[in-house]
Biopython code that builds the backbone (N, CA, C, O; Angstrom):
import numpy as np
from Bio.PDB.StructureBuilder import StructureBuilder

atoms = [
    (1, "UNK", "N", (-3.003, 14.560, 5.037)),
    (1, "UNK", "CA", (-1.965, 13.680, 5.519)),
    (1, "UNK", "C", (-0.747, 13.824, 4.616)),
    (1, "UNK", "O", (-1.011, 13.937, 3.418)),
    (2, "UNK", "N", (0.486, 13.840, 4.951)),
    (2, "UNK", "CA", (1.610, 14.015, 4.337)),
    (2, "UNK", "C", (1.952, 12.874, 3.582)),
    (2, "UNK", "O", (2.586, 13.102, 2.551)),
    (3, "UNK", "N", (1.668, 11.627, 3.863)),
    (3, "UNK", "CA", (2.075, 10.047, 3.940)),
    (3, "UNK", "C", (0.966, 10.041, 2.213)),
    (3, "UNK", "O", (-0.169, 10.462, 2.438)),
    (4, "UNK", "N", (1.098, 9.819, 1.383)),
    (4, "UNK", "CA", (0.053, 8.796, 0.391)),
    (4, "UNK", "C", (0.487, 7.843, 0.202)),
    (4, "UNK", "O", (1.697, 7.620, 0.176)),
    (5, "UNK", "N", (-0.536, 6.913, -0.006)),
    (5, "UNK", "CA", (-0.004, 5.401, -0.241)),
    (5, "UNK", "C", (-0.928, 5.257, -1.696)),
    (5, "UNK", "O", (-2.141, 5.342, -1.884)),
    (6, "UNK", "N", (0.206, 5.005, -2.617)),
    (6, "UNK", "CA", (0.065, 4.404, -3.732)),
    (6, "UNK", "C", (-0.240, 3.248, -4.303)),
    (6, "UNK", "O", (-0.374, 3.014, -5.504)),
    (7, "UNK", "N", (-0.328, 2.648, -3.542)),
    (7, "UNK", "CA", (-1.125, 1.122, -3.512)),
    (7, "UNK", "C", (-2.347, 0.831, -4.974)),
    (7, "UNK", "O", (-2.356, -0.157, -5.709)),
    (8, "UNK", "N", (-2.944, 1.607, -5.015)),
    (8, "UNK", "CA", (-3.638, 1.768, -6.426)),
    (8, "UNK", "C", (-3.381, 1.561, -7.810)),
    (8, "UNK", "O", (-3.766, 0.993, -8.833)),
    (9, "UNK", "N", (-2.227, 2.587, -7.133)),
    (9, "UNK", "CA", (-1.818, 2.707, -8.803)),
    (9, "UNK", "C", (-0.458, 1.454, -8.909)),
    (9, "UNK", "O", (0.009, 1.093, -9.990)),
    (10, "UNK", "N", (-0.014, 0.955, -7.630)),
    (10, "UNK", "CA", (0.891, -0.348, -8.172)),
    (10, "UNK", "C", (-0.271, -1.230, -8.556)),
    (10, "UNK", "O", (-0.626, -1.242, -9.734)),
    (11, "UNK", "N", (-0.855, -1.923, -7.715)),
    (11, "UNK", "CA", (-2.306, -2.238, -8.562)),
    (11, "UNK", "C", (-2.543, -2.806, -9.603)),
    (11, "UNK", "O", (-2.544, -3.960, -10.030)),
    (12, "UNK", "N", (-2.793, -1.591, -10.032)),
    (12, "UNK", "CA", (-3.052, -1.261, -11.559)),
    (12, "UNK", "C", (-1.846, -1.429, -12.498)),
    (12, "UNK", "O", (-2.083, -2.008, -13.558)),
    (13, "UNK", "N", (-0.731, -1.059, -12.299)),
    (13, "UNK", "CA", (0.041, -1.468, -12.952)),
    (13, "UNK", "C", (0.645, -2.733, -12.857)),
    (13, "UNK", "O", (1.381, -2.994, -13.808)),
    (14, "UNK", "N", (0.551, -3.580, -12.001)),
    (14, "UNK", "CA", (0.573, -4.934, -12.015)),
    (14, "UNK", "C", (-0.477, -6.150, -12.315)),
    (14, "UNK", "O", (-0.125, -7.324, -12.423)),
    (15, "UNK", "N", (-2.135, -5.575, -12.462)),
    (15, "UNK", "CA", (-2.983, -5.987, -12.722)),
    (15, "UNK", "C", (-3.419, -6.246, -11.986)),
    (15, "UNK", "O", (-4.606, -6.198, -12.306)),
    (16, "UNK", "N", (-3.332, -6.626, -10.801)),
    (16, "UNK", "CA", (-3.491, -7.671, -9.703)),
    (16, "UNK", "C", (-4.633, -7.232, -8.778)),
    (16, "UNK", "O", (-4.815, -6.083, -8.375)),
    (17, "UNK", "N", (-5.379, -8.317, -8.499)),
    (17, "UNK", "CA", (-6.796, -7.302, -7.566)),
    (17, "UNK", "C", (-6.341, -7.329, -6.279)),
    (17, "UNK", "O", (-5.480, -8.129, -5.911)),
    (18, "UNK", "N", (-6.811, -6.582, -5.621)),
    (18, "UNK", "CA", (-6.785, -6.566, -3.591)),
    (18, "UNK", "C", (-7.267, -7.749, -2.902)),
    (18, "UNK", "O", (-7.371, -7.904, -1.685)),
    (19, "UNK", "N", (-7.678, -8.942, -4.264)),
    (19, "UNK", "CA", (-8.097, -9.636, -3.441)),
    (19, "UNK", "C", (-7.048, -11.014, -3.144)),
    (19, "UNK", "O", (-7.061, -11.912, -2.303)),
    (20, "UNK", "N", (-6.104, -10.647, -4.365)),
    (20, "UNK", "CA", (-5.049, -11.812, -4.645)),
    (20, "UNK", "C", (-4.075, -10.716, -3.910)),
    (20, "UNK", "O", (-3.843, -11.263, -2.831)),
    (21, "UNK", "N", (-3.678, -10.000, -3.912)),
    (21, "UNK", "CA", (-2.708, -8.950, -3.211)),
    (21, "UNK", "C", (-3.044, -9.659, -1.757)),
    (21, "UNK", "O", (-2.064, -10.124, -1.176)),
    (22, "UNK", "N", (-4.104, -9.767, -1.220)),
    (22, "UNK", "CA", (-4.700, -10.008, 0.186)),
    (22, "UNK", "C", (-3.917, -11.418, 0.578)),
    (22, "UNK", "O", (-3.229, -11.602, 1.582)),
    (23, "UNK", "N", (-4.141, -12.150, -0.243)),
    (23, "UNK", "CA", (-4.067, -13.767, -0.610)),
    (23, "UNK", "C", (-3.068, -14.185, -0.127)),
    (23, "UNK", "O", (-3.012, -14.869, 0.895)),
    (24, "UNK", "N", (-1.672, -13.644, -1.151)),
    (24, "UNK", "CA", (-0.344, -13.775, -1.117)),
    (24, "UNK", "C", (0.262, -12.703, 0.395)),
    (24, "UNK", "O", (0.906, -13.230, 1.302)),
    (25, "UNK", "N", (0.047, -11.799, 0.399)),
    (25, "UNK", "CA", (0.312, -10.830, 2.122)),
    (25, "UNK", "C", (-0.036, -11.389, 3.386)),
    (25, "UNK", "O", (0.634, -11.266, 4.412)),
    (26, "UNK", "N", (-1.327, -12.131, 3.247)),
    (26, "UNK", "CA", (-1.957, -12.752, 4.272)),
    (26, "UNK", "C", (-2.170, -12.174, 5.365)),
    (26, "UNK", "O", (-1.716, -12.347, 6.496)),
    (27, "UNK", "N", (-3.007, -11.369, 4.874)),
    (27, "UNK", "CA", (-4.071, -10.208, 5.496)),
    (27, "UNK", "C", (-5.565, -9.923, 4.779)),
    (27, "UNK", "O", (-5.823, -10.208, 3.610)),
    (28, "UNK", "N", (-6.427, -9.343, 5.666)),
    (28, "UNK", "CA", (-7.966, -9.225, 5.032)),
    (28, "UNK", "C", (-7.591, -8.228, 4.055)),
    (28, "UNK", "O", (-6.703, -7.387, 3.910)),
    (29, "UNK", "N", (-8.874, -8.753, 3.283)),
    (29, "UNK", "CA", (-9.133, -7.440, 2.126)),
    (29, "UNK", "C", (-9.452, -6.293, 2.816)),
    (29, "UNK", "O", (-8.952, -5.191, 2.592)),
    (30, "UNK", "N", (-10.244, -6.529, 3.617)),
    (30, "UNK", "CA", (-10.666, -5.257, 4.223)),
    (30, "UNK", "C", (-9.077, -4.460, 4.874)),
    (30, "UNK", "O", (-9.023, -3.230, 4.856)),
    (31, "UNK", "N", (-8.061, -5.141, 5.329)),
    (31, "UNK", "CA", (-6.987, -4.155, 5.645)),
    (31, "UNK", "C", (-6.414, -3.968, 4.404)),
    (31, "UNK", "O", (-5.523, -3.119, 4.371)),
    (32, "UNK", "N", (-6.734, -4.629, 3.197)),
    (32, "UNK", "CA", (-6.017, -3.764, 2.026)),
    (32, "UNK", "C", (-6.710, -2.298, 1.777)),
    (32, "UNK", "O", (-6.154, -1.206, 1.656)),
    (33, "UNK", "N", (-8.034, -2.610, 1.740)),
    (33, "UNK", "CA", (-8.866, -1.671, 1.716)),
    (33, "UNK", "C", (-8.615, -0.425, 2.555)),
    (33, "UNK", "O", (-9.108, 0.664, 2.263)),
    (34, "UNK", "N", (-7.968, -0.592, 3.423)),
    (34, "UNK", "CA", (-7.861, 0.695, 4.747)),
    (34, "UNK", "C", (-6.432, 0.949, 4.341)),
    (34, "UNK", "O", (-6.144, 2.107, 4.643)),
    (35, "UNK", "N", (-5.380, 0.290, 3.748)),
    (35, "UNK", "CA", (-4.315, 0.726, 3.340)),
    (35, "UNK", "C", (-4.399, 1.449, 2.343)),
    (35, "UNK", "O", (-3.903, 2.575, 2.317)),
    (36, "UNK", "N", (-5.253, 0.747, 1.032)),
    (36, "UNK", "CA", (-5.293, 1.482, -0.093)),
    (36, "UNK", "C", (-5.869, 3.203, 0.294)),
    (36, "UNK", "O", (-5.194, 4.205, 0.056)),
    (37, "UNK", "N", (-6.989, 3.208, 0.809)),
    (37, "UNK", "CA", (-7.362, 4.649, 1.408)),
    (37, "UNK", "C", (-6.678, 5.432, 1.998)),
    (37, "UNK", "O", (-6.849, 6.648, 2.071)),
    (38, "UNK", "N", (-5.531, 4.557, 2.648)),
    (38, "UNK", "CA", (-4.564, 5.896, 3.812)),
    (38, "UNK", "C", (-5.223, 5.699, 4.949)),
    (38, "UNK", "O", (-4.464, 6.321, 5.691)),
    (39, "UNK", "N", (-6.226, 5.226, 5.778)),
    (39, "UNK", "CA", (-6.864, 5.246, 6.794)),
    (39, "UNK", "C", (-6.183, 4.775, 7.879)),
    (39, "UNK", "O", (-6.462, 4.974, 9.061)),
    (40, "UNK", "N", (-5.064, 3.991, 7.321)),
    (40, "UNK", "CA", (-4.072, 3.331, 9.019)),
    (40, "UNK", "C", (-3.130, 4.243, 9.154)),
    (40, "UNK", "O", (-2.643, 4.891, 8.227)),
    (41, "UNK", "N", (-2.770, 4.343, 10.603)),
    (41, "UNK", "CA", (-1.851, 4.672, 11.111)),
    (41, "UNK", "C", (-0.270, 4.443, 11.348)),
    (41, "UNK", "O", (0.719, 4.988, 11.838)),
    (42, "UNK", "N", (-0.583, 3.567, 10.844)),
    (42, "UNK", "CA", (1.087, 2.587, 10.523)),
    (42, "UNK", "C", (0.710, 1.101, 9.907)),
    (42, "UNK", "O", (-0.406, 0.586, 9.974)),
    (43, "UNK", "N", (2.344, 0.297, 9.049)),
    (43, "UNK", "CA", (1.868, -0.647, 8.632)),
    (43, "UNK", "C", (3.362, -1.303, 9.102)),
    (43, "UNK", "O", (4.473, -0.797, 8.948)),
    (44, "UNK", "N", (3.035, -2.517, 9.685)),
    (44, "UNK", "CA", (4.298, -3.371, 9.662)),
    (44, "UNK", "C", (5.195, -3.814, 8.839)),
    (44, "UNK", "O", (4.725, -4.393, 7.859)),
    (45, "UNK", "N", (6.803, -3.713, 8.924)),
    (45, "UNK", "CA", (7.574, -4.157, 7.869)),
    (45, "UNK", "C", (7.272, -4.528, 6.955)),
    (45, "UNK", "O", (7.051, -4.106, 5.820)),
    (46, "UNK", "N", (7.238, -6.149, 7.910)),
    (46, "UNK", "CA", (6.758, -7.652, 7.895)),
    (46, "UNK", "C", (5.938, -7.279, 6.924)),
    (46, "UNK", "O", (6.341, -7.672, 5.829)),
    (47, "UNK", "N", (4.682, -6.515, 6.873)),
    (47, "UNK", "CA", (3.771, -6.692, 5.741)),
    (47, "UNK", "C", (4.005, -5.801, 4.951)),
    (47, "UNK", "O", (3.559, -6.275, 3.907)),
    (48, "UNK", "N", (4.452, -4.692, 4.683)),
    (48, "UNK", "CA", (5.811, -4.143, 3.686)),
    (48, "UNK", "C", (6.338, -4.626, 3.083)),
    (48, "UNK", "O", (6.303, -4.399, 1.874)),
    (49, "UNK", "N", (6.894, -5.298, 3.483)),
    (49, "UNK", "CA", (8.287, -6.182, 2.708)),
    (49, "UNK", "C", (7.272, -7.403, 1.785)),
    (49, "UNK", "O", (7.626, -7.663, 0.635)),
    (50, "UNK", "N", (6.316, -7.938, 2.235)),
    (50, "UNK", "CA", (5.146, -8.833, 1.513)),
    (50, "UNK", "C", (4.871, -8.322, 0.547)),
    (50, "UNK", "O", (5.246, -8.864, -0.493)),
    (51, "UNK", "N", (4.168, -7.173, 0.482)),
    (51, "UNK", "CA", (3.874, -6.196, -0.173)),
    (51, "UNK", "C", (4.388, -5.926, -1.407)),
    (51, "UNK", "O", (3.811, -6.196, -2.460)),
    (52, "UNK", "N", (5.516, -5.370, -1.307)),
    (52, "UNK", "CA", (6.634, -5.500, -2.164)),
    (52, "UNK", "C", (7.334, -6.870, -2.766)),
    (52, "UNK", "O", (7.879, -6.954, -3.867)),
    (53, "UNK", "N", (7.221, -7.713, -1.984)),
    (53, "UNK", "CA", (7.700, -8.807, -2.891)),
    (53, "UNK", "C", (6.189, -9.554, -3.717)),
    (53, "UNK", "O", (6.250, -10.372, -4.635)),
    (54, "UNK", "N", (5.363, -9.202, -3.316)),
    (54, "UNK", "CA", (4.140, -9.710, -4.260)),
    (54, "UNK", "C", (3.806, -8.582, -5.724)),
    (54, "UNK", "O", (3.285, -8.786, -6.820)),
    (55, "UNK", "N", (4.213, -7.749, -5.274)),
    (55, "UNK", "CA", (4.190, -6.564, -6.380)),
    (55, "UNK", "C", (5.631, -5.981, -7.215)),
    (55, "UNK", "O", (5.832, -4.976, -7.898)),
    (56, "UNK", "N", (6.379, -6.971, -6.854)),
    (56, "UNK", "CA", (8.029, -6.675, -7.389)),
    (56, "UNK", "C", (8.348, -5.075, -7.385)),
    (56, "UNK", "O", (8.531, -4.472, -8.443)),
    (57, "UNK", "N", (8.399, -4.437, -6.113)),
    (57, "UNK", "CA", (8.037, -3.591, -6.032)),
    (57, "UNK", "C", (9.480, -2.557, -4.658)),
    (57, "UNK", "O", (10.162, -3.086, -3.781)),
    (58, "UNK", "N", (9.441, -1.584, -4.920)),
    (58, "UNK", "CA", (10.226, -1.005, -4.097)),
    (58, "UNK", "C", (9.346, -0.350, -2.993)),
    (58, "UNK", "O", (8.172, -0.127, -3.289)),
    (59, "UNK", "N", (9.863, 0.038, -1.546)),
    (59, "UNK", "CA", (9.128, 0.754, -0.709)),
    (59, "UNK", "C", (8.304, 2.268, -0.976)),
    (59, "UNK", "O", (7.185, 2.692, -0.686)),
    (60, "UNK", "N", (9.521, 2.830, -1.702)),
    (60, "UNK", "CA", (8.981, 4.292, -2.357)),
    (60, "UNK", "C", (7.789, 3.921, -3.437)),
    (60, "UNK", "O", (6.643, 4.367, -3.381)),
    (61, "UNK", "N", (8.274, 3.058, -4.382)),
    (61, "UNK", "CA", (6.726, 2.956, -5.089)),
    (61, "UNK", "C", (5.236, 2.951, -4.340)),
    (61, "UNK", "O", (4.190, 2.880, -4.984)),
    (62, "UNK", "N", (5.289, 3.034, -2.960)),
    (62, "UNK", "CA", (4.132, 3.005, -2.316)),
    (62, "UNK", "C", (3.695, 3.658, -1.643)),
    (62, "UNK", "O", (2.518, 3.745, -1.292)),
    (63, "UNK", "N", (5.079, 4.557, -1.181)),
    (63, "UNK", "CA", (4.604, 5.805, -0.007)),
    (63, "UNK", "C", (5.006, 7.135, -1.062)),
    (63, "UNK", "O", (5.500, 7.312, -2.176)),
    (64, "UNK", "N", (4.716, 7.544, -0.472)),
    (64, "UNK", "CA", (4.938, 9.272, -1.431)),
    (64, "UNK", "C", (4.806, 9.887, 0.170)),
    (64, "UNK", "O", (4.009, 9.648, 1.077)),
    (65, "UNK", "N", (5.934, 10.756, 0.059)),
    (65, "UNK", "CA", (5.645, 12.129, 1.144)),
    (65, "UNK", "C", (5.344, 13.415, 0.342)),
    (65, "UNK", "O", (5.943, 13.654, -0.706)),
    (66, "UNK", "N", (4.389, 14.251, 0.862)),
    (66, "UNK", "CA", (3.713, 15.405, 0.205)),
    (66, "UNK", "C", (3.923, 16.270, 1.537)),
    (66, "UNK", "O", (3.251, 15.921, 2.506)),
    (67, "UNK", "N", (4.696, 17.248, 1.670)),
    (67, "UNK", "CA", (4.712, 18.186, 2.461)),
    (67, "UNK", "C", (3.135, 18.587, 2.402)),
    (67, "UNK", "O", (2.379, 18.583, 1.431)),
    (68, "UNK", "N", (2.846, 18.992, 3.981)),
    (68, "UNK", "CA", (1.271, 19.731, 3.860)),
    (68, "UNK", "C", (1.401, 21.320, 3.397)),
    (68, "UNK", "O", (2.521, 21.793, 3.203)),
    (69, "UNK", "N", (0.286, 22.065, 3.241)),
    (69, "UNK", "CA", (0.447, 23.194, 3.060)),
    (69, "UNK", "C", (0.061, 23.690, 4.477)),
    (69, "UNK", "O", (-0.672, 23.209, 5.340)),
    (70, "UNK", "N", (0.984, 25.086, 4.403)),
    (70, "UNK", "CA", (0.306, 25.793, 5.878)),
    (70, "UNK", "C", (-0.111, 27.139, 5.333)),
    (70, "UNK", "O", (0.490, 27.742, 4.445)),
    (71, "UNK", "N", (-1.091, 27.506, 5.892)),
    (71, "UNK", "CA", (-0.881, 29.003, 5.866)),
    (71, "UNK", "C", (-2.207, 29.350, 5.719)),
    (71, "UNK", "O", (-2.531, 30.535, 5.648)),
]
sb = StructureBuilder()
sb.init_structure("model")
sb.init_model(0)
sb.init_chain("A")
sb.init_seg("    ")
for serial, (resi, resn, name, xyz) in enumerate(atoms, 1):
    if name == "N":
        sb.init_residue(resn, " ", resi, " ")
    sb.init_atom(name, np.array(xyz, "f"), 0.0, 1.0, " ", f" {name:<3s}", serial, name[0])
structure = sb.get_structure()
């Protein structure tokens, strides 16, 4: 996937577990869980912008684009 989501490592550098991240976003752990992995297909602003304001955090701190390799 081209998309990584860094979610981990803000995380970690904020201390904060997935379960208080969950808390304050107001969403299941289990969809943190499928975010943190990369497993969704898209994520709403709305919970973007949560995201980031619970993690004092910018949008890029969370996505990374990685060109794929071809060949």
């Amino acid at each position: 996937m081209a998309i990584i989501v860094n979610l981990d490592v803000m995380l970690a550098c904020r201390k904060m577990r997935a379960k208080t991240l969950a808390e304050h976003v107001g969403i299941t752990e289990q969809n943190i869980s499928l975010l943190r992995s990369g497993k969704v297909k898209g994520v709403r602003f709305e919970t973007l912008e949560k995201i980031c304001e619970a993690l004092d955090c910018q949008p890029g701190d969370l996505l990374e684009y990685q060109p794929e390799e071809t060949g």
